[in-house]
Legacy VTK file of the C-alpha trace (Angstrom):
# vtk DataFile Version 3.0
C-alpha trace
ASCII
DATASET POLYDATA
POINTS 107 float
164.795 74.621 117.654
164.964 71.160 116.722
162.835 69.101 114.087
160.905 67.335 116.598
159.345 70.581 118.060
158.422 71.904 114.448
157.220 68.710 113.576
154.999 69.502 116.862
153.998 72.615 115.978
152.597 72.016 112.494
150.579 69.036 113.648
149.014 71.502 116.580
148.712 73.770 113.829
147.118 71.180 111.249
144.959 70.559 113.998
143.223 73.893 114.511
143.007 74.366 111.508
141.087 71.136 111.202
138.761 72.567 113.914
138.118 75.282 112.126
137.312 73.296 109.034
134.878 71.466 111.290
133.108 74.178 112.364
132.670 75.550 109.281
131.341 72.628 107.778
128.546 72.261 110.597
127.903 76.173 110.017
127.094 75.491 106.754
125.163 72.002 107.102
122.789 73.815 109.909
121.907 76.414 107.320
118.241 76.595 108.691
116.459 80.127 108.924
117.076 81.512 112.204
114.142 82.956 113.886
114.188 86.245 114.855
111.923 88.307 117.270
110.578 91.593 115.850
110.008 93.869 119.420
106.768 94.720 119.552
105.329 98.078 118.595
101.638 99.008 119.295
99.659 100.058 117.139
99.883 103.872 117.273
103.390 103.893 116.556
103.031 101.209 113.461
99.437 103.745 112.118
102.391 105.918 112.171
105.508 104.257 110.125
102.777 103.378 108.163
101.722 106.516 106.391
101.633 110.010 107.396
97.952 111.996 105.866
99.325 114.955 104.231
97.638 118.066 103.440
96.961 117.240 99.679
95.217 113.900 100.906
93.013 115.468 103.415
92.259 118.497 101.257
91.384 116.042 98.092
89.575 114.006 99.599
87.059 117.015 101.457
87.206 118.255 97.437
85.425 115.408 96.121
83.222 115.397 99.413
82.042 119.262 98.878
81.432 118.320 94.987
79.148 115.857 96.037
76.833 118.407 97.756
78.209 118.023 100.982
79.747 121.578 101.500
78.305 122.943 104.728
79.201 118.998 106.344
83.028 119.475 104.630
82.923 122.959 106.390
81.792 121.614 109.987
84.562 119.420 110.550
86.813 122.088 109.286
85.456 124.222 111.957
85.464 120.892 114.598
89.098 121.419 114.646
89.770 124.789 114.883
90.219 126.336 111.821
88.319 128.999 109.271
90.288 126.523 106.462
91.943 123.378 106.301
95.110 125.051 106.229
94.786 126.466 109.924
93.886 122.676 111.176
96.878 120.888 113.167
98.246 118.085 111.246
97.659 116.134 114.088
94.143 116.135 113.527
94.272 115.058 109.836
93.555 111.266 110.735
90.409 112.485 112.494
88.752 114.511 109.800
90.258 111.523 107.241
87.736 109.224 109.099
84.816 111.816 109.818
85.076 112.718 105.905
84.725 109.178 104.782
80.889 108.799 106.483
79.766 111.829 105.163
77.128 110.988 102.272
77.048 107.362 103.829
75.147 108.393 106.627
LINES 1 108
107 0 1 2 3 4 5 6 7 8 9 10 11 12 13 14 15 16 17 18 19 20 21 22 23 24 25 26 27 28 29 30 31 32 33 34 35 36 37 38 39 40 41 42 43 44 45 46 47 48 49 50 51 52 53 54 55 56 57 58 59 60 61 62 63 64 65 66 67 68 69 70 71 72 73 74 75 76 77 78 79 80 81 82 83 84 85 86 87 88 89 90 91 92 93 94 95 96 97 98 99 100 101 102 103 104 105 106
């Protein structure tokens, strides 16, 4: 190969890299936040991710309920969904008797 044609290919090669400098530089000068859209969820699904009611909440809160005089009420919505105990109630339900055991003695 002769000189001329390395000569060539360093300044081809200078000037890439040059580019690349370039667009480096304007990466790092345009450092605004980039927006990004969050997909939407409704609002089931974000109750859910949220927080799960467990057993122990449900069954502390009907606790303080029934020592506040209200055990025949605690025992009705027990029975409203299906079960002799809270125990034998489908989780799925715990949300409901959450919000029917926070009116009770505000009725």
């Amino acid at each position: 190969m002769s000189k001329i044609k390395l000569l060539l290919d360093v300044v081809s090669d200078m000037r890439s890299l040059a580019d690349s400098l370039q667009a480096v530089a304007e990466v790092l000068m345009g450092n605004e936040p980039v927006e990004t859209i969050e997909p939407a969820t409704t609002v089931k699904e974000s109750e859910q991710k949220k927080k799960e009611i467990t057993l122990e909440e449900i069954r502390g809160k009907l606790a303080e309920k029934s020592q506040a005089g209200l055990t025949a009420q605690v025992r009705e919505i027990i029975k409203k969904y299906g079960g002799s105990k809270l125990s034998e109630v489908d989780p799925k339900h715990y949300a409901d008797i959450l919000k029917d055991a926070e009116v009770l003695g505000n009725e």
